[in-house]
C-alpha positions as CSV (number, residue, x, y, z in Angstrom):
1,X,-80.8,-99.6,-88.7
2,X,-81.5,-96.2,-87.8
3,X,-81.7,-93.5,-90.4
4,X,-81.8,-90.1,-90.0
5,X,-84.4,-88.2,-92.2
6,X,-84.6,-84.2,-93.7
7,X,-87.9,-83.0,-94.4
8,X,-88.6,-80.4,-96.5
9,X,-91.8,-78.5,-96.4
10,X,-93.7,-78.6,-93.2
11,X,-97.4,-77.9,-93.7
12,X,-100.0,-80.0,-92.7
13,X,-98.3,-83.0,-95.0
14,X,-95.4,-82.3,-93.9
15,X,-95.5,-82.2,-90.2
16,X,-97.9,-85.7,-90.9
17,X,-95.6,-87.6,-92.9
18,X,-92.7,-86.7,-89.7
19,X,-95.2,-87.8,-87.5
20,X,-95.4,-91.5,-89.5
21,X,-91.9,-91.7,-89.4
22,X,-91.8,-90.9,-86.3
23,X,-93.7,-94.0,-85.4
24,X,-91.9,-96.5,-86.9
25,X,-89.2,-95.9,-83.6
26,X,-87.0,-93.7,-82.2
27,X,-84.3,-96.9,-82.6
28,X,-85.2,-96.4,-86.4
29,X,-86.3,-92.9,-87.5
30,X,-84.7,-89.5,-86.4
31,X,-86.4,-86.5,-88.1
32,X,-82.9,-84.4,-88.2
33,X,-84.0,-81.5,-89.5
34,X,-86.4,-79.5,-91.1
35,X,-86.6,-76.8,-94.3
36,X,-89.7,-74.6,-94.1
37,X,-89.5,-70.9,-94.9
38,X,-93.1,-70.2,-93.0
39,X,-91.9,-69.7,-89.5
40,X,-95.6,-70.1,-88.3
41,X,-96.4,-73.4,-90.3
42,X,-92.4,-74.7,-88.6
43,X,-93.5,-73.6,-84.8
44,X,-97.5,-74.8,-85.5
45,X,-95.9,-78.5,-86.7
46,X,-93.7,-78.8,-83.6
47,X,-96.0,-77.6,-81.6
48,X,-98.3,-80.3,-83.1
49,X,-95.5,-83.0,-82.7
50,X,-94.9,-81.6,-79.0
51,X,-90.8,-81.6,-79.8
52,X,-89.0,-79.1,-81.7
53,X,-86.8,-80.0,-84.7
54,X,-83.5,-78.5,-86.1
55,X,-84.6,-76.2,-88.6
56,X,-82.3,-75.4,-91.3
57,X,-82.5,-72.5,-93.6
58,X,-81.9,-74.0,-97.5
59,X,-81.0,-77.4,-98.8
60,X,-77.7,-76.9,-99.0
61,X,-77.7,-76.0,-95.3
62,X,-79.8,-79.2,-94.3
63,X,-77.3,-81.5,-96.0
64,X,-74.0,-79.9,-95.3
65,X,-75.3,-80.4,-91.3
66,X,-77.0,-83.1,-91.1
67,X,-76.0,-85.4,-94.0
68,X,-80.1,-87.2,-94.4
69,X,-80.1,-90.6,-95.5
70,X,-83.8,-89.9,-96.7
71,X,-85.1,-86.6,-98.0
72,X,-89.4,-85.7,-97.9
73,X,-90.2,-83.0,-100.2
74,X,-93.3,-82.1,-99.0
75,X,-93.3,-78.3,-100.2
76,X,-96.0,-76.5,-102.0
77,X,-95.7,-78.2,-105.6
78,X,-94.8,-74.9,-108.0
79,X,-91.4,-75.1,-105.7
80,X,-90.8,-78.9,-106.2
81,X,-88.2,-78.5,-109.3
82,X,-86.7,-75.6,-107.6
83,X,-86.1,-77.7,-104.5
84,X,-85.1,-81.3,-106.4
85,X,-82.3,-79.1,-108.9
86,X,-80.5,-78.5,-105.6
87,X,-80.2,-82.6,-105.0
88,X,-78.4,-82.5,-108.3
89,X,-74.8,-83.1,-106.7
90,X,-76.5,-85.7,-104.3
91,X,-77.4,-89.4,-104.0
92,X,-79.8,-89.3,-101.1
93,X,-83.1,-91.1,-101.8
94,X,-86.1,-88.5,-102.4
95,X,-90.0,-89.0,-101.4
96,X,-92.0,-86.7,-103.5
97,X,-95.1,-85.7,-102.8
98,X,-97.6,-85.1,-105.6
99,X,-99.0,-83.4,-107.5
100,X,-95.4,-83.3,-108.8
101,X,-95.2,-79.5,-110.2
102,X,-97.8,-76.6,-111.0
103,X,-97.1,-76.7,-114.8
104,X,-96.9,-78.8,-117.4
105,X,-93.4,-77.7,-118.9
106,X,-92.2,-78.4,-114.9
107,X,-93.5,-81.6,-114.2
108,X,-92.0,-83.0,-117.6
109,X,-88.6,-81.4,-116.0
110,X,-88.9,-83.4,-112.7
111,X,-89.0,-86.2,-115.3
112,X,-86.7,-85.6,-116.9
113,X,-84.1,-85.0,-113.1
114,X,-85.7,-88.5,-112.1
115,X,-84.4,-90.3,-114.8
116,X,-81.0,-88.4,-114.6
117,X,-80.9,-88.7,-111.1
118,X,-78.5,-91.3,-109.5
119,X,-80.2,-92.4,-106.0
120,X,-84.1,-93.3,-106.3
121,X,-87.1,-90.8,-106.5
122,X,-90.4,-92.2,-105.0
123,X,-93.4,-90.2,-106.3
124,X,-97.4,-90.7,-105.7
125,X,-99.7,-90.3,-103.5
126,X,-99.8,-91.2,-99.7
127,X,-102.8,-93.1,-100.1
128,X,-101.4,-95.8,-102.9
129,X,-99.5,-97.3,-99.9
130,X,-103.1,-97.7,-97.7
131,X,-103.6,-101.1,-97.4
132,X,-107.2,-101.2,-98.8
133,X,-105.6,-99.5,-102.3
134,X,-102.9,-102.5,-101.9
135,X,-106.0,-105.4,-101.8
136,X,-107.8,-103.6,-104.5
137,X,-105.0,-103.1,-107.1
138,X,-103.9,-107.0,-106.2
139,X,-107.5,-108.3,-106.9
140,X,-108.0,-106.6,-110.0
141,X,-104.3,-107.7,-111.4
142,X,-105.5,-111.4,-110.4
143,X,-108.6,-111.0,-112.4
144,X,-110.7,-111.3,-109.4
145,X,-113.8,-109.5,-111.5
146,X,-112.8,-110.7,-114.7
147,X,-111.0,-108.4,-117.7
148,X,-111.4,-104.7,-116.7
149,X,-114.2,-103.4,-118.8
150,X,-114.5,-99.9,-117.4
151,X,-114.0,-98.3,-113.7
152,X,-116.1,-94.9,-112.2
153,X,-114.8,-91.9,-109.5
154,X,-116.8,-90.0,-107.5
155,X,-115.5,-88.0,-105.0
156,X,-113.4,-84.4,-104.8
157,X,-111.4,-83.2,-107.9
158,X,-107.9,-83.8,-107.3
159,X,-104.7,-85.4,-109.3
160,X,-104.3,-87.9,-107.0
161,X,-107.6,-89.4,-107.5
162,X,-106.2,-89.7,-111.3
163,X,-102.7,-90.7,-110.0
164,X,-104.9,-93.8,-107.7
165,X,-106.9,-94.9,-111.2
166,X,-103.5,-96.0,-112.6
167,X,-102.2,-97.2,-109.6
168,X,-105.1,-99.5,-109.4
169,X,-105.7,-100.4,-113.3
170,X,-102.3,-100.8,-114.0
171,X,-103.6,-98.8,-117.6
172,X,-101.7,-96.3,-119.7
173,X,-104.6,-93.1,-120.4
174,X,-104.5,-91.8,-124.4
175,X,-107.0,-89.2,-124.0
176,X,-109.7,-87.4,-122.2
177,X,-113.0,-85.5,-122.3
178,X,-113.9,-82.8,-119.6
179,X,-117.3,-80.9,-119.1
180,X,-117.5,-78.7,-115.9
181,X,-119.9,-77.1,-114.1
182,X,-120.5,-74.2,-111.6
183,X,-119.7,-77.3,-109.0
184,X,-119.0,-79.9,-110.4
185,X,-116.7,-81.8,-113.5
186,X,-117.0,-84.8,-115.2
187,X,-114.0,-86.5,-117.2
188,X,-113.8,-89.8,-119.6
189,X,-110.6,-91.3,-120.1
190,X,-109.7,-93.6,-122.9
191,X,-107.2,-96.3,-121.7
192,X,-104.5,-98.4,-124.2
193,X,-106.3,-101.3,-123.2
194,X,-109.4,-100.6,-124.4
195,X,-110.7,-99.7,-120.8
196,X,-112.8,-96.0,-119.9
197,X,-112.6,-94.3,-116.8
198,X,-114.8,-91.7,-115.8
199,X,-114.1,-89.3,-113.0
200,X,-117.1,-87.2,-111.7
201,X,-115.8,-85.0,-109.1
202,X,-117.3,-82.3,-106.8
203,X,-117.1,-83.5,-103.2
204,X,-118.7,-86.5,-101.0
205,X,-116.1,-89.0,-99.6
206,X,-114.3,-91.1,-102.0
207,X,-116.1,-94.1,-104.0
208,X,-114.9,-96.2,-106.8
209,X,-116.3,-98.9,-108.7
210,X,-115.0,-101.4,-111.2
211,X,-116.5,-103.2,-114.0
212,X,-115.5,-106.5,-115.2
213,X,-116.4,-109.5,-117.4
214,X,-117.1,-112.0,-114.4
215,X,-118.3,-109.3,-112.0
216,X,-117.7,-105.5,-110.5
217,X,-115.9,-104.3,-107.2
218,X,-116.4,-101.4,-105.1
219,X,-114.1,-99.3,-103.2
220,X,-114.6,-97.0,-100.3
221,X,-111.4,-96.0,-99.5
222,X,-112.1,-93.4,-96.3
223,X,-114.1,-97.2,-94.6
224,X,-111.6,-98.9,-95.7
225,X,-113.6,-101.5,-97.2
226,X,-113.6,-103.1,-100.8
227,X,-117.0,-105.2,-101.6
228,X,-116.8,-107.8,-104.9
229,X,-120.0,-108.7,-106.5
230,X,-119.2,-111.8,-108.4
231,X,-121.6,-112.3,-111.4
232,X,-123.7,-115.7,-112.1
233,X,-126.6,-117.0,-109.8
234,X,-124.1,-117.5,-106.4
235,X,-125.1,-113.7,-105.0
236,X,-121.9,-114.6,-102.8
237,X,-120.7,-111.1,-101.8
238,X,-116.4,-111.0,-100.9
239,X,-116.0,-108.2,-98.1
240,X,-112.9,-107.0,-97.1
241,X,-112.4,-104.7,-94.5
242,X,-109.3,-103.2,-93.1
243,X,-108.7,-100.8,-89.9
244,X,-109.4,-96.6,-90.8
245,X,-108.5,-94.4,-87.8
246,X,-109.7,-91.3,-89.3
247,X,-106.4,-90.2,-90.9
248,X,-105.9,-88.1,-93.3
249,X,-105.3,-89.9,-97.2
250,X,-106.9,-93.0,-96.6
251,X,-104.9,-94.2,-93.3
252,X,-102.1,-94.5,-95.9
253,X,-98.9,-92.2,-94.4
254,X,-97.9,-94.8,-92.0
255,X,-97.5,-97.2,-94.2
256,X,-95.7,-95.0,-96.8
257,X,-93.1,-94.3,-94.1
258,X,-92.6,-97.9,-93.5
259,X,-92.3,-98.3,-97.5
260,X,-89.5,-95.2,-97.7
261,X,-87.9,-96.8,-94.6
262,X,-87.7,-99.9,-96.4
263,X,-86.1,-98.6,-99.4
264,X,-83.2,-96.9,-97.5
265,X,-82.5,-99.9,-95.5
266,X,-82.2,-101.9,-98.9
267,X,-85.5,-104.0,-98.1
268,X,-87.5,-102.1,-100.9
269,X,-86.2,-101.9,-104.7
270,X,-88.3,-98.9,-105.3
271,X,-91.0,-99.5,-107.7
272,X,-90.3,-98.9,-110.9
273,X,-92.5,-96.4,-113.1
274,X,-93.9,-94.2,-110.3
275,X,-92.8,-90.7,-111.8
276,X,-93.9,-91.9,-114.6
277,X,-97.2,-92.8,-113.6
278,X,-97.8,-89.2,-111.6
279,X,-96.2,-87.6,-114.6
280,X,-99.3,-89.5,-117.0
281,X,-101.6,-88.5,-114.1
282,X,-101.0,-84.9,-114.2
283,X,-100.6,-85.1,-118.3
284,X,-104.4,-86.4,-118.3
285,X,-105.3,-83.4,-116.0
286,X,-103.4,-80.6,-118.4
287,X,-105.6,-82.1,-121.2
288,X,-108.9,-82.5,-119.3
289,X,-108.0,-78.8,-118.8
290,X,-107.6,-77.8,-122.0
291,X,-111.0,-80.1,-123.9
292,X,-112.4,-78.1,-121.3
293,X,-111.8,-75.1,-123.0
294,X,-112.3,-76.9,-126.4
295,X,-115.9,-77.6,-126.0
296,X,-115.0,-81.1,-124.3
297,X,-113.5,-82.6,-127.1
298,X,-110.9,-85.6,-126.6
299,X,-108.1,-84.4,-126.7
300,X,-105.2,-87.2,-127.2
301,X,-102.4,-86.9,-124.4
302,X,-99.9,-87.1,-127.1
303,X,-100.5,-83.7,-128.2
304,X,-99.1,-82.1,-125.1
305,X,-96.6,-84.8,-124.4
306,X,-92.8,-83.4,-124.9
307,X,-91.1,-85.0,-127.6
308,X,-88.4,-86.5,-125.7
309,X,-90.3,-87.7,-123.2
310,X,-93.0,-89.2,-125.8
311,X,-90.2,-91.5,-127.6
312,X,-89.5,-92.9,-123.9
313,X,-93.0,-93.6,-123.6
314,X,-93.0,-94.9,-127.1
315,X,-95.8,-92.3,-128.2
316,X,-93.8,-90.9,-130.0
């Protein structure tokens, strides 16, 4: 069932994310056209792909021609409302990528068009759909290690590493604690389930670790490996290893391609909650932000939550 695809935004995620659907099939995917201002970044991401793609000079432009059954927004993310307000008269099935806008009052209006919004909108990182972020989030929901107790970051600062911790825990964050260095940050996050996450960020690949009542679980994403450390005497040690090719966000863009494919074919549902979830993401980053300059003091993501959107969330 071949669909034909718009991207919009054709940086280095951009022209990456074509390149995934581009593998599916040519009997599946066709990338029919392109919106990228940046003449350079459109004739350095064909050149890149080795084919050059219709390039289309607004939104409106894009779908009068081309009529996508798929949209990518894959833009710089201070013009991500500006870009989805243009979809308002549509019903063509968006991929967002995150972060989802450059301030808060924004990202609580892309919300806000989600919910409004007749045809679905898939937000979140590339990496959630990596395999190894699949296994991990499945063993903790099985209670592989037990009840969740607490889970640790270390790796570069970034919203998506926030975005991956709910992914994974499942957990809805109440508040946070920032110090920051020349360097370096560290953040704690208190959790509605009792659970605290702590995020110390300043560069290294990518490591997290779990702790639970019957054991803890470690994650390195950029291996591709997840190693569970059962407790009690048996010292047995559950490796799980899955193929990393050295791409870019955890070997994940393939796979979300084949999940976006999926959706407009009517094989995926679209998850439920996933604006939501980069929404809470980059709510706990606006508050980290501002204990920082509080003199880290835990500041509750309530008090920064929009009213409207808190009674959805039922903080309010």
């Amino acid at each position: 069932m071949k669909k034909n695809i718009g991207i919009i935004g054709f940086g280095e995620t951009g022209m990456r994310l074509a390149m995934a659907f581009r593998l599916i099939g040519d009997d599946d995917i066709d990338i029919a056209g392109v919106v990228e201002p940046d003449e350079e970044l459109y004739r350095r991401g064909c050149e890149w792909h080795n084919q050059e793609f219709s390039l289309f000079g607004s939104v409106q432009e894009l779908m009068d021609y081309v009529e996508p059954d798929g949209i990518v927004i894959a833009a710089p993310p201070e013009s991500h409302l500006e870009i989805l307000e243009q979809f308002g008269g549509y019903s063509v099935p968006i991929f967002l990528v995150t972060p989802l806008e450059a301030s808060l009052e924004n990202t609580a209006e892309i919300v806000r068009f989600a919910q409004a919004y007749s045809a679905p909108v898939v937000a979140g990182p590339v990496a959630r759909y990596a395999p190894v972020m699949g296994k991990a989030r499945e063993l903790l929901a099985s209670g592989r290690i037990g009840k969740l107790r607490s889970f640790q970051f270390l790796g570069p600062a970034g919203v998506h590493n926030l975005n991956l911790g709910l992914f994974l825990t499942g957990a809805e964050p109440l508040s946070v604690s920032m110090a920051a260095g020349p360097d370096s940050s560290v953040s704690v996050i208190r959790f509605d389930n009792g659970v605290f996450g702590s995020c110390a960020c300043g560069g290294g690949e990518r490591l997290w670790t779990f702790d639970g009542s019957q054991g803890f679980m470690r994650i390195a994403p950029e291996c591709g490996e997840i190693k569970v450390f059962p407790s009690g005497d048996s010292g047995l040690v559950e490796t799980y290893q899955f193929d990393y090719f050295g791409k870019p966000d955890y070997n994940g863009g393939a796979f979300a391609a084949r999940y976006f494919y999926d959706l407009l074919c009517g094989r995926e549902a679209g998850e439920a909650g996933m604006v939501w979830q980069a929404f809470a993401a980059e709510l706990v980053k606006f508050a980290a932000e501002l204990s920082m300059k509080e003199d880290s003091r835990y500041v509750r993501l309530a008090e920064l939550m929009p009213d409207d959107l808190a009674a959805e969330m039922g903080q309010g």
